[in-house]
DOBAVEX-584615 format. One record per residue: z, y, x of N, C-alpha, C in turn; residue in one letter. Coordinates in steps of 0.2 Angstrom, whole numbers, padded with zeros to 4 digits, always signed. Layout:
ZYXZYXZYXA;...
***
This chain:
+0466+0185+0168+0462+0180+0164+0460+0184+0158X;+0455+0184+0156+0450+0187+0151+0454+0182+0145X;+0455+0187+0140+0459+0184+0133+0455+0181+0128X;+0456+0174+0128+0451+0170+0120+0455+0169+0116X;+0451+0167+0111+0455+0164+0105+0455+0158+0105X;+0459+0154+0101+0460+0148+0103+0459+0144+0098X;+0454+0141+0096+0452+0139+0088+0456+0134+0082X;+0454+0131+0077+0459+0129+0074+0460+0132+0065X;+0466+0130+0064+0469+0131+0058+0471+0141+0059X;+0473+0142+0054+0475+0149+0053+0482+0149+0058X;+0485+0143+0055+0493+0142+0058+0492+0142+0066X;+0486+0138+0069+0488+0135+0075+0483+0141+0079X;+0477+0149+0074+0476+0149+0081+0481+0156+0082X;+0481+0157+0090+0483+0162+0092+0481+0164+0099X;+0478+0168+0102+0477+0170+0109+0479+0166+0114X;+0476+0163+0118+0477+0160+0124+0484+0162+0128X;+0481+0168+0128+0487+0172+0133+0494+0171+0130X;+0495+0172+0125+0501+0169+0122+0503+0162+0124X;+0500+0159+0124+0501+0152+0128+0503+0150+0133X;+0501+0153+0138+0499+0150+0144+0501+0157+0149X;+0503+0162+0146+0508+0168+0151+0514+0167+0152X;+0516+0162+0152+0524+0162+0153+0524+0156+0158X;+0517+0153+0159+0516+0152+0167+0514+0154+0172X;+0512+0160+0170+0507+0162+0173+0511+0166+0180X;+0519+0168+0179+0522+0169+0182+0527+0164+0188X;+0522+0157+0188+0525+0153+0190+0521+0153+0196X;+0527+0151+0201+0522+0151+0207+0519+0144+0211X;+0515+0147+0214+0507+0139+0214+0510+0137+0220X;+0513+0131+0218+0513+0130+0225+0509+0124+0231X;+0503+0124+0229+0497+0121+0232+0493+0128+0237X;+0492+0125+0244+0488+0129+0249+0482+0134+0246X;+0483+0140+0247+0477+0144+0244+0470+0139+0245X;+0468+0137+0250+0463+0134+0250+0462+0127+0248X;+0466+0126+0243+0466+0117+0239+0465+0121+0234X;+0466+0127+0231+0466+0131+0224+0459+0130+0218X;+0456+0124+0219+0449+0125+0215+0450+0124+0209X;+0455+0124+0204+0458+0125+0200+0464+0130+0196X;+0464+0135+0192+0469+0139+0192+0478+0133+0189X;+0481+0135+0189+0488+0133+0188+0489+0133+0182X;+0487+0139+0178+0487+0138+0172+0483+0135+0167X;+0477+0134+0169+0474+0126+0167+0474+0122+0166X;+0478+0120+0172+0483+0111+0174+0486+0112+0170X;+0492+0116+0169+0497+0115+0166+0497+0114+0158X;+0493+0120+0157+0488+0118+0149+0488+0110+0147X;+0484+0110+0153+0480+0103+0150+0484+0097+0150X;+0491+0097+0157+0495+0093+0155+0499+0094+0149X;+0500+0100+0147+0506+0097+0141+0502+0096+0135X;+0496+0098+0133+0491+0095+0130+0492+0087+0130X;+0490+0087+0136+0488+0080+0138+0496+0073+0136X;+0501+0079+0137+0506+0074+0133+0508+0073+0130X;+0507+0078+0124+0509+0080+0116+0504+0072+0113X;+0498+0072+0116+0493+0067+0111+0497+0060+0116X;+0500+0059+0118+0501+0053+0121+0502+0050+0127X;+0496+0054+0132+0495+0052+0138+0503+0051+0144X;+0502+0046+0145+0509+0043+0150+0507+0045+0158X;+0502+0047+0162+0501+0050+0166+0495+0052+0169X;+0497+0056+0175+0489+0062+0177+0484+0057+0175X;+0481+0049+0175+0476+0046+0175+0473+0048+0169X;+0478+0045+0164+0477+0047+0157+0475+0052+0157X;+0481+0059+0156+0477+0066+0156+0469+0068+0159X;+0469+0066+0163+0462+0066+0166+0457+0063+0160X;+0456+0060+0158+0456+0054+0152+0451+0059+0147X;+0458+0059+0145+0459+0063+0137+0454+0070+0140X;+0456+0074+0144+0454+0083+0145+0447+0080+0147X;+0442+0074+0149+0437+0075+0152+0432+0071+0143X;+0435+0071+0140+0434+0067+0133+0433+0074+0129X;+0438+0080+0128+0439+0085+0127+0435+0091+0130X;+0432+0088+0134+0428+0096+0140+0424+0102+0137X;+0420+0100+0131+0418+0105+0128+0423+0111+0123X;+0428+0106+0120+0432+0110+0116+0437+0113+0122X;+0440+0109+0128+0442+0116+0134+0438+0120+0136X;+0432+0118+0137+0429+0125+0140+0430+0131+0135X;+0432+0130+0131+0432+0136+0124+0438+0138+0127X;+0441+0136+0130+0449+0139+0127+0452+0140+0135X;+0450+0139+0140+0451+0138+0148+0447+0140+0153X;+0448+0144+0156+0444+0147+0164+0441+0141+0167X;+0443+0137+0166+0439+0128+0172+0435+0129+0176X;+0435+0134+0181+0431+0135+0185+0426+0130+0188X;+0429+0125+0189+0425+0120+0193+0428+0114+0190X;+0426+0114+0180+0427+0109+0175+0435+0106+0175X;+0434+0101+0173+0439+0097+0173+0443+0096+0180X;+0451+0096+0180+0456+0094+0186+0455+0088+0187X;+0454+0085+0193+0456+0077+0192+0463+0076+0193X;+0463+0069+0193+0472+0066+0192+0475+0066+0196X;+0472+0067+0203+0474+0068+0210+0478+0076+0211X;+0472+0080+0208+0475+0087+0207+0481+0088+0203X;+0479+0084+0195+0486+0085+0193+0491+0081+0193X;+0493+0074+0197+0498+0073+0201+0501+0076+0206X;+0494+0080+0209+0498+0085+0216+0502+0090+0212X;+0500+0095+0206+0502+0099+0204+0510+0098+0202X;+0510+0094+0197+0517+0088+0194+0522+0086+0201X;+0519+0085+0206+0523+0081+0210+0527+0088+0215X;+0523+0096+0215+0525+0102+0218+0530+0106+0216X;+0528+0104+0209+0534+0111+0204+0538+0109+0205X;+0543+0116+0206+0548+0114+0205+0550+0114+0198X;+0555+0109+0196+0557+0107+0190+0561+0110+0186X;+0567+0115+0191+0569+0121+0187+0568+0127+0184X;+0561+0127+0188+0555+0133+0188+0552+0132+0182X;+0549+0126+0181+0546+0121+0178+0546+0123+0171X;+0554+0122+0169+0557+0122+0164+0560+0127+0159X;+0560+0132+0166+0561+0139+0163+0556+0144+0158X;+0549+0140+0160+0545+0144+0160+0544+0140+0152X;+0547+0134+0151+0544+0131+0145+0550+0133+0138X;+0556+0135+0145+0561+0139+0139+0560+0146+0137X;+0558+0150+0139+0553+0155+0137+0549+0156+0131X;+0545+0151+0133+0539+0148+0130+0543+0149+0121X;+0548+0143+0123+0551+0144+0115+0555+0150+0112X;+0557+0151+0119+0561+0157+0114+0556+0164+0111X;+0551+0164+0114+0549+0170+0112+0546+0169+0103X;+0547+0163+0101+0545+0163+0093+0547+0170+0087X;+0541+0174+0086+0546+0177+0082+0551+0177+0077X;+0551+0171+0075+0554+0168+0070+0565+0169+0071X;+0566+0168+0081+0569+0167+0082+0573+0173+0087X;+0577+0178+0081+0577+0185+0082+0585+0185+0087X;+0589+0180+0087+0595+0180+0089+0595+0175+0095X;+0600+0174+0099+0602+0168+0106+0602+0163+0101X;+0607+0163+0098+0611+0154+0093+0605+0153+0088X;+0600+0157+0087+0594+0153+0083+0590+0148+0084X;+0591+0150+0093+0585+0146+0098+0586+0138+0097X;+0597+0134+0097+0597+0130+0097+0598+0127+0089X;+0598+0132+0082+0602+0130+0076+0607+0131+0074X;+0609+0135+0069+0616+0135+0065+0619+0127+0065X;+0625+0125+0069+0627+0118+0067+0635+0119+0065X;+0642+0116+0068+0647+0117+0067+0650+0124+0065X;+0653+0126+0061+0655+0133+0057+0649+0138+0058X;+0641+0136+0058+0637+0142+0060+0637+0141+0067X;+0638+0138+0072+0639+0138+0078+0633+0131+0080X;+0628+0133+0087+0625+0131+0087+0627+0124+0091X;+0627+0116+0088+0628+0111+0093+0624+0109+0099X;+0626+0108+0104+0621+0105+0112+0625+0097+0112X;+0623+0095+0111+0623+0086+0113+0620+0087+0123X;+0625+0085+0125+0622+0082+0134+0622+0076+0136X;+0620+0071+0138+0619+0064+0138+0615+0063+0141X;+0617+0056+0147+0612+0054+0151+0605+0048+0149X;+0601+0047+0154+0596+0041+0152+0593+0039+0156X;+0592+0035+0156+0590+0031+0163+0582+0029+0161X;+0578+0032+0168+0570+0027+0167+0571+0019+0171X;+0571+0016+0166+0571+0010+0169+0569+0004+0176X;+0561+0007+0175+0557+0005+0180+0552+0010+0183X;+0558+0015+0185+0556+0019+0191+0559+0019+0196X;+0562+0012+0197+0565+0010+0204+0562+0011+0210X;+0564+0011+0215+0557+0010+0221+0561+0006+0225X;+0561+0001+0225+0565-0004+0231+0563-0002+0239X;+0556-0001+0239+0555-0001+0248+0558+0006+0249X;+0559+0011+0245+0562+0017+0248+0570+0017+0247X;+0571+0012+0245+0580+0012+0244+0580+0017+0236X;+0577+0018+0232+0578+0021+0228+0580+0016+0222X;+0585+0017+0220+0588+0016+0210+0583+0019+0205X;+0583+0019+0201+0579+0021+0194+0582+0028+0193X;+0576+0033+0190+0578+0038+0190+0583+0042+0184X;+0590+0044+0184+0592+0046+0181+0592+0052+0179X;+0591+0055+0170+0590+0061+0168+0597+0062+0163X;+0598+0067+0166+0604+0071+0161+0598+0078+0157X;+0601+0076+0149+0598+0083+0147+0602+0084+0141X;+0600+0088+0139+0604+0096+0135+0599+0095+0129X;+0601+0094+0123+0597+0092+0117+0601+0097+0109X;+0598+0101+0107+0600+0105+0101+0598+0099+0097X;+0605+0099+0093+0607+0094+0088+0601+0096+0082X;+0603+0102+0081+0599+0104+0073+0592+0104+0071X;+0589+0107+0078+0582+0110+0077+0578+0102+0081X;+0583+0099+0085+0580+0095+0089+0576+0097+0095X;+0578+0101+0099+0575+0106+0104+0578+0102+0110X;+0572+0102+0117+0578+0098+0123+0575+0107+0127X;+0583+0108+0128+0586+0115+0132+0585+0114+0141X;+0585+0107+0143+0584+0108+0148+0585+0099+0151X;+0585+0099+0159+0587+0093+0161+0588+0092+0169X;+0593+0088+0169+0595+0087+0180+0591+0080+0181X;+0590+0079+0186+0588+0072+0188+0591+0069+0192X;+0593+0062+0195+0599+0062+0199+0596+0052+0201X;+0599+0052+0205+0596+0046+0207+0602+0040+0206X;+0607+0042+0202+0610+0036+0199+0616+0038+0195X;+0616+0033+0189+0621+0036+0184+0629+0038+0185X;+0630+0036+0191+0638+0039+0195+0637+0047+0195X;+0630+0050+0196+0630+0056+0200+0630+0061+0192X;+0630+0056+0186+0630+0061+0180+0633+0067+0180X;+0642+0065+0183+0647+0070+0183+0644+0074+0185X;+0640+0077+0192+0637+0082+0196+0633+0085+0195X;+0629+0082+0189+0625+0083+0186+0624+0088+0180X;+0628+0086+0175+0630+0091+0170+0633+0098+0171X;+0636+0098+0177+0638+0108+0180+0633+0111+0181X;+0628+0106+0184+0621+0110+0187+0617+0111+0179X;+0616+0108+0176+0615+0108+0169+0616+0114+0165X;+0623+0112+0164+0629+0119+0161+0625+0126+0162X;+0624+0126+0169+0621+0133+0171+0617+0134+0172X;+0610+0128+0170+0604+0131+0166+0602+0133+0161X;+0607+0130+0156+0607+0134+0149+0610+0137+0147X;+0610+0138+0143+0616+0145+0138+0618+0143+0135X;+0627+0142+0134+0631+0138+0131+0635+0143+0127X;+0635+0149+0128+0638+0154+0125+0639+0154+0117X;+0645+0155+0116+0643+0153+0107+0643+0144+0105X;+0641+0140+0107+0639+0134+0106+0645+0129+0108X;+0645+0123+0104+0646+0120+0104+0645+0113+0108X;+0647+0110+0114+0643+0106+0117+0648+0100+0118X;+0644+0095+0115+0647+0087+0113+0645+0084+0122X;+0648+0078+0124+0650+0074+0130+0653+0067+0127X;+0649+0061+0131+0651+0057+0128+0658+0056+0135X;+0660+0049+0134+0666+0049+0140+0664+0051+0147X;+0658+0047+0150+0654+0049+0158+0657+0057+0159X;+0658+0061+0154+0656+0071+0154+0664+0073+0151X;+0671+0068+0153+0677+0071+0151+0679+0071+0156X;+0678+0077+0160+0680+0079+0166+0680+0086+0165X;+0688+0088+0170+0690+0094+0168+0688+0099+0171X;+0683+0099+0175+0678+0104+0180+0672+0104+0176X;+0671+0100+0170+0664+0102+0165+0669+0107+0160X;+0674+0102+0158+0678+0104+0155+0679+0114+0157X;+0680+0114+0162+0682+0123+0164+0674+0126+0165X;+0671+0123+0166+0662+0124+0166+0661+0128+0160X;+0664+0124+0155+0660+0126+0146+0663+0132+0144X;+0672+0132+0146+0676+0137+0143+0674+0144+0148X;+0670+0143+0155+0670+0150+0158+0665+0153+0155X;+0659+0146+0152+0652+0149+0151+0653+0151+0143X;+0660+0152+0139+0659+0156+0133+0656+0149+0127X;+0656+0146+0129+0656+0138+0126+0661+0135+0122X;+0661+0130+0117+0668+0127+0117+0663+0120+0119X;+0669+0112+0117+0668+0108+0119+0672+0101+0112X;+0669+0096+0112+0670+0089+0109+0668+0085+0113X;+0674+0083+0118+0674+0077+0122+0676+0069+0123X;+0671+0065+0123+0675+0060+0123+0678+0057+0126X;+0683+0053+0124+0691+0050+0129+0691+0043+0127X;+0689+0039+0133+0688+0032+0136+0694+0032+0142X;+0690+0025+0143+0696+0021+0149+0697+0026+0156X;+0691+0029+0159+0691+0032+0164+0695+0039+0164X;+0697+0040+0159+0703+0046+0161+0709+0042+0157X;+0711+0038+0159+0717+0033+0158+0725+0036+0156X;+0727+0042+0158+0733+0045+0157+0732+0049+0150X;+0725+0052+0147+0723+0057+0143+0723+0053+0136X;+0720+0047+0136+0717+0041+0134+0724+0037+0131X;+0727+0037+0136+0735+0035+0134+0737+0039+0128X;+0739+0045+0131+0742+0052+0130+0739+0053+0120X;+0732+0051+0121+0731+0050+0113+0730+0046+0109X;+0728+0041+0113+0730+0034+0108+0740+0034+0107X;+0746+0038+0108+0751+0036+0108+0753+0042+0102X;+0747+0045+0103+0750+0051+0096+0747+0050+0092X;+0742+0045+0089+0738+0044+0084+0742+0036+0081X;+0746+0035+0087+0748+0027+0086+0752+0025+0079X;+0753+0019+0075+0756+0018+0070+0763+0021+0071X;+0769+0021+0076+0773+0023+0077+0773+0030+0077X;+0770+0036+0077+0772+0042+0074+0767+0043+0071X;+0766+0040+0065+0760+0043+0059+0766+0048+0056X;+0774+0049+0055+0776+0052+0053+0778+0059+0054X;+0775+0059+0065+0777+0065+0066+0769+0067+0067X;+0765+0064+0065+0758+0067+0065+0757+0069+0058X;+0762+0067+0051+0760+0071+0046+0763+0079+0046X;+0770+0078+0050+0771+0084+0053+0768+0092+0056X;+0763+0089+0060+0758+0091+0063+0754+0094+0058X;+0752+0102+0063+0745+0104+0058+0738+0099+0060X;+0736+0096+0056+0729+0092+0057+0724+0093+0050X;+0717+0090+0051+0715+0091+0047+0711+0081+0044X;+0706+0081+0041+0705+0076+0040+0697+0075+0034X;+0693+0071+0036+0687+0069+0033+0686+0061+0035X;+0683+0060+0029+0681+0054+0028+0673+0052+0024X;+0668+0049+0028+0663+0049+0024+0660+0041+0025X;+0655+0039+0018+0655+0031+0018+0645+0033+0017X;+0645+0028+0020+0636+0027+0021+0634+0020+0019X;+0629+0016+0017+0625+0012+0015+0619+0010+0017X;+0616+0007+0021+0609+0004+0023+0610-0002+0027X;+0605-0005+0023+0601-0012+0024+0606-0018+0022X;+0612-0015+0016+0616-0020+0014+0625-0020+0018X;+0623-0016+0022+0630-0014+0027+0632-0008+0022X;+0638-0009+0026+0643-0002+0023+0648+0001+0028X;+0647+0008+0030+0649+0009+0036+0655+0016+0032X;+0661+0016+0035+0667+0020+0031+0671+0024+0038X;+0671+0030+0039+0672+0033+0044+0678+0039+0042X;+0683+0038+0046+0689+0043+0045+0690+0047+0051X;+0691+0053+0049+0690+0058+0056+0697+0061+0056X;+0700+0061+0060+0707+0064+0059+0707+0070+0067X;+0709+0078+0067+0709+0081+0072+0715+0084+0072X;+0717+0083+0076+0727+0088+0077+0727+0091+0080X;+0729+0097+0080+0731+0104+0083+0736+0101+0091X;+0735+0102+0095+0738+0101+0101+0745+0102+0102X;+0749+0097+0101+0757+0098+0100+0759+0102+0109X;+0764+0108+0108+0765+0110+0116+0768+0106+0120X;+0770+0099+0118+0773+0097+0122+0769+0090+0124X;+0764+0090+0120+0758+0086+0125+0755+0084+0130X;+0758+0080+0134+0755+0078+0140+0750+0079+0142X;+0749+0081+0149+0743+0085+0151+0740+0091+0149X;+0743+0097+0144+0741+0097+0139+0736+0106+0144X;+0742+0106+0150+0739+0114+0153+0734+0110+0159X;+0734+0103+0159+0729+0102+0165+0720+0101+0163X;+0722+0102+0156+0714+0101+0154+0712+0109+0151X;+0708+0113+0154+0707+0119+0151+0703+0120+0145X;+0708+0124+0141+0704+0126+0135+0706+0121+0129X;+0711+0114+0130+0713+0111+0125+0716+0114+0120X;+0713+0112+0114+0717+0115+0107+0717+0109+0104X;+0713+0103+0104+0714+0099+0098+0713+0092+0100X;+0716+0086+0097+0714+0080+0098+0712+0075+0093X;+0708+0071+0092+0705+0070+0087+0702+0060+0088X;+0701+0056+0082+0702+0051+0082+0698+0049+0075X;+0694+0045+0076+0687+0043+0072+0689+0033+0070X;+0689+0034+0065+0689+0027+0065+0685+0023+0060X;+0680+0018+0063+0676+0017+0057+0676+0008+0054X;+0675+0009+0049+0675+0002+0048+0669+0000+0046X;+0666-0007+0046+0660-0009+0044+0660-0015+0041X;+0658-0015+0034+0658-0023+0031+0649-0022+0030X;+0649-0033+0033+0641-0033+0033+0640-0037+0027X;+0634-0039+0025+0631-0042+0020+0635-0048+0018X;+0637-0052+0022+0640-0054+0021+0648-0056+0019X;+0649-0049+0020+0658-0049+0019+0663-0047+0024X;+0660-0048+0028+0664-0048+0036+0665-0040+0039X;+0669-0040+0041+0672-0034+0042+0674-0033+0050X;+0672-0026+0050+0674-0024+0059+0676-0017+0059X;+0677-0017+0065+0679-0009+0065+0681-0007+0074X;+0680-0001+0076+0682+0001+0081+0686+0009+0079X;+0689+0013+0086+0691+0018+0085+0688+0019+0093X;+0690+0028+0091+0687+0030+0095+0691+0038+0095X;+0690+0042+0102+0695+0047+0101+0691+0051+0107X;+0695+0059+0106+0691+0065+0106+0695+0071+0109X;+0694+0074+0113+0698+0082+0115+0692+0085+0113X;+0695+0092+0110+0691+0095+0108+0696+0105+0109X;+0689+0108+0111+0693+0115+0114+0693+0120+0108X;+0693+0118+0102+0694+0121+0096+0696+0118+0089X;+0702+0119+0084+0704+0115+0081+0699+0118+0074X;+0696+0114+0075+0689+0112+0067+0694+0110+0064X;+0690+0110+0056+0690+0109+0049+0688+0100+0050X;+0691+0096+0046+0687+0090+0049+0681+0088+0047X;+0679+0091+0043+0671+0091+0040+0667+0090+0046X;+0671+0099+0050+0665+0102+0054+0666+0097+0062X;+0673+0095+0062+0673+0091+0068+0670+0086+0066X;+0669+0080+0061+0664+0076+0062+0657+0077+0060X;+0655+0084+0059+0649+0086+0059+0647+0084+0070X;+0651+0088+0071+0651+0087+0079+0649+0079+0081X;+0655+0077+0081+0655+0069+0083+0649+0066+0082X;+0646+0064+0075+0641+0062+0074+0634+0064+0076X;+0635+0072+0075+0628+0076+0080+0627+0073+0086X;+0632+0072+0089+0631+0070+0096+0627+0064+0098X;+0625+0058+0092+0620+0055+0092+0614+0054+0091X;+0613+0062+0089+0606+0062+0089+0602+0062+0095X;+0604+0065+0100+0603+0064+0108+0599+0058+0106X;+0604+0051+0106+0600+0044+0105+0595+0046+0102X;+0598+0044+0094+0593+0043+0089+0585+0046+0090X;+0586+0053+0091+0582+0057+0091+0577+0058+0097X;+0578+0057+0102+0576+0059+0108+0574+0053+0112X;+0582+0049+0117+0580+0044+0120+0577+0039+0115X;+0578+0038+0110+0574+0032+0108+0568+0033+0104X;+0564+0039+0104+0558+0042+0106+0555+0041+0110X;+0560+0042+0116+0554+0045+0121+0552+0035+0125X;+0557+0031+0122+0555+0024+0124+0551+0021+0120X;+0552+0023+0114+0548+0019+0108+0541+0023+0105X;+0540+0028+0107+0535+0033+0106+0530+0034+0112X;+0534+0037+0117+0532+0038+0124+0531+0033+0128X;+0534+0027+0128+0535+0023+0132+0539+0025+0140X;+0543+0027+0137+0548+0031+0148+0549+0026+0150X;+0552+0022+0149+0556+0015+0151+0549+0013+0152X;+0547+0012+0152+0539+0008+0156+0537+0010+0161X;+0540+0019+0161+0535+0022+0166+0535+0018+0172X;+0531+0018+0178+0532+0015+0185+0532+0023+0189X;+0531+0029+0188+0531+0034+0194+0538+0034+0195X;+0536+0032+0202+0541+0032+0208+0544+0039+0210X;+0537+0042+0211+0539+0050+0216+0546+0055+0212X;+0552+0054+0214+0553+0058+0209+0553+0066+0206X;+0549+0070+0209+0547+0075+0208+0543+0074+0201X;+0537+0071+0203+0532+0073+0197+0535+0066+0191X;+0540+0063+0191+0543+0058+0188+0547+0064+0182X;+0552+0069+0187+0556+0072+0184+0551+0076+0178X;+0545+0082+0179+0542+0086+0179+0539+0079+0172X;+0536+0075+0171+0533+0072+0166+0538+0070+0161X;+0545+0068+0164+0548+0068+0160+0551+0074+0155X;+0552+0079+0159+0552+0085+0155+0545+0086+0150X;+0540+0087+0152+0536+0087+0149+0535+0082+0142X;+0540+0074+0141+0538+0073+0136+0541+0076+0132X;+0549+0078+0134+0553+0081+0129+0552+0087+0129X;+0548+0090+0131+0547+0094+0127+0540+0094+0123X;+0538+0092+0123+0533+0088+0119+0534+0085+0112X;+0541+0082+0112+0543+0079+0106+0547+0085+0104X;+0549+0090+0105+0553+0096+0105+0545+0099+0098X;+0540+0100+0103+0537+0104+0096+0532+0101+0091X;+0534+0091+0092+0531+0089+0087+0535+0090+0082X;+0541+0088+0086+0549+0090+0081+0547+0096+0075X;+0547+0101+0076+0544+0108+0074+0539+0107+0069X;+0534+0102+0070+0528+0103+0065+0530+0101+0057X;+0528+0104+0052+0531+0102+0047+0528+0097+0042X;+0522+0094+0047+0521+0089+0042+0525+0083+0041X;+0525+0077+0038+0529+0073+0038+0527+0068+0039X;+0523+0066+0045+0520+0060+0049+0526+0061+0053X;+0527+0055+0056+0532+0054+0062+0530+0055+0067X;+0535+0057+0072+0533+0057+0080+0527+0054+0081X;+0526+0048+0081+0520+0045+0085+0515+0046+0080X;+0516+0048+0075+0510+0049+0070+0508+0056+0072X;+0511+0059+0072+0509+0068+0074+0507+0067+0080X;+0509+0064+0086+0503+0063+0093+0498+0060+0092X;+0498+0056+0086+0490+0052+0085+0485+0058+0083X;+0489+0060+0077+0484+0066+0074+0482+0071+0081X;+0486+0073+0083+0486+0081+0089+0478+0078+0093X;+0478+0070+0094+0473+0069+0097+0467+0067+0096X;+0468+0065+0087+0461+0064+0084+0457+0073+0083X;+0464+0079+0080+0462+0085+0078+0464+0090+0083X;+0459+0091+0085+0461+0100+0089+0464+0103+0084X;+0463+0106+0079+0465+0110+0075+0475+0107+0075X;+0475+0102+0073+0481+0099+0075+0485+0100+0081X;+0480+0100+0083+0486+0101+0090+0487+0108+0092X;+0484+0112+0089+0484+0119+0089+0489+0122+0083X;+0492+0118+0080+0496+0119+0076+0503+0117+0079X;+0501+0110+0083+0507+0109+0087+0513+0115+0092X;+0505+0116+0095+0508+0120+0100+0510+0129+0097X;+0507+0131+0092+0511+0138+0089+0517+0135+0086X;+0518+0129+0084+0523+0129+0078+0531+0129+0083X;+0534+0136+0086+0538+0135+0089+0543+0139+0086X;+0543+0140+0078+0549+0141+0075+0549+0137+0068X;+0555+0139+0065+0552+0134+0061+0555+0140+0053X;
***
């Protein structure tokens, strides 16, 4: 492919080929003689086509035939505009872990980011956090095929707001077997990776410590014996031999919309005579969060909540951790519902289902990145009113 330039702002432009070569090595997997489009067109044009908003190949088609004059600048299009046919053939063939490799690339190669741990963010003591957490598309059920709604587990940098990768699974039991297959798409080495309960399981658990990982897990009713074992050493009856214990402790209070939310993080060094204490690989610490909330009113609540964790933090940085692990929600799934609309999506096929799905997250990955300060769905308005804009979007991969 003959090298253009790609127009725009100073910031957004940069050579085509810096774009679109980290597909290029992706292999097409449509019949030589279907080929009347190249692959890196399509794929151009759909993550284009996602960044500005578009919910699927109809829309994409949409948008890039609205756009035809400013692609031709910047695209081979041999035979014009892809239709939706095309680019659901395309979405519906790739594969997704090929897919996604090629988008992790993409990111890494920012010059900006000269080291592994910069790709996800300095978070807990300098160490980069990974939030993993599942979501369900709602209404991509398929009844006549016997199919459930599609569920996605994915891997989310807390700091930068980066999504590192994602498994697809056709129902939230299959999370467990999910998140190994995950583990071993990214790079956990150095990093920190938060689990809500679904992900306290001691085969993730040895997952994380082989891959050079540590881990903050959470501990619910489903591991019942573990769950015991820590609520009976945090219990009012030995608060005395837990002042014994090396532990550490933070506390912080927050304020909005009239609530008041007060949060005590207490982490203890793993006594040796801790039950279960060699059946969970890599434990070093246990940990117990409890918060309280007075509303407008006066009224008062509070829950607790507890944690194994394979390295004994400072309690600042353990509840640096705890809390990071909601930005997965805050940040992400409730983006991609309130911004994207996923939960509405209807594709059924789960292939190009999975592949669109990646494709918003990462989409929201490098609105995330831009440094203006419009919001999510602000920045996809603009990317679609302004080329130049969205040419900013797509270089802005460091920050």
């Amino acid at each position: 492919m003959a090298e253009r330039k790609l127009g725009g702002s100073s910031r957004g432009t940069a050579s085509l080929s810096s774009i679109v070569r980290y597909f290029e090595s992706l292999p097409d997997p449509r019949h030589q003689r279907n080929r009347r489009h190249l692959l890196v067109d399509v794929i151009t044009i759909a993550v284009c086509g996602v960044i500005v908003g578009c919910t699927g190949p109809t829309h994409i088609e949409q948008w890039a035939k609205a756009k035809v004059d400013w692609l031709k600048e910047l695209l081979e299009l041999p035979n014009g505009i892809p239709s939706r046919d095309c680019i659901r053939r395309v979405l519906s063939t790739l594969k997704p872990e090929a897919f996604q490799q090629c988008f992790q690339s993409w990111i890494a190669s920012s010059p900006q980011r000269v080291v592994r741990g910069d790709l996800v963010g300095a978070g807990v003591e300098g160490r980069p956090v990974i939030a993993i957490d599942g979501k369900t598309a709602r209404r991509s059920h398929d009844a006549r095929h016997g199919l459930g709604p599609l569920h996605l587990v994915s891997a989310w940098a807390t700091k930068l707001g980066l999504s590192l990768g994602q498994v697809a699974t056709d129902a939230k039991s299959n999370e467990i077997t999910a998140i190994p297959e995950l583990i071993d798409r990214i790079d956990v080495k150095g990093a920190i990776v938060t689990l809500d309960a679904m992900g306290c399981q001691k085969q993730i658990a040895r997952k994380i410590i082989d891959a050079q990982g540590d881990y903050v897990l959470a501990v619910k009713d489903n591991q019942p014996k573990l769950h015991e074992a820590i609520q009976d050493l945090f219990s009012d009856e030995r608060q005395g031999d837990l002042l014994k214990m090396p532990h550490r402790q933070h506390q912080t209070r927050e304020a909005s919309h009239g609530r008041r939310d007060e949060r005590y993080y207490v982490l203890a060094k793993l006594p040796e005579d801790f039950p279960l204490r060699d059946q969970w690989p890599g434990a070093k610490a246990v940990g117990m969060v409890v918060r309280v909330m007075q509303k407008p009113d006066g009224q008062t609540s509070g829950d607790v909540r507890y944690f194994l964790s394979s390295r004994f933090f400072s309690g600042r940085r353990f509840a640096e951790a705890v809390r990071g692990h909601w930005r997965i929600e805050n940040s992400l799934h409730w983006v991609l519902d309130v911004s994207f609309g996923e939960d509405q999506s209807r594709t059924r096929q789960r292939r190009i289902a999975d592949n669109l799905s990646w494709l918003r997250r990462f989409a929201i990955s490098l609105l995330k990145q831009h440094p203006s300060e419009y919001s999510i769905i602000g920045k996809s308005r603009m990317a679609s009113w302004s080329n130049d804009f969205l040419m900013e979007v797509l270089a802005t991969k460091g920050v």
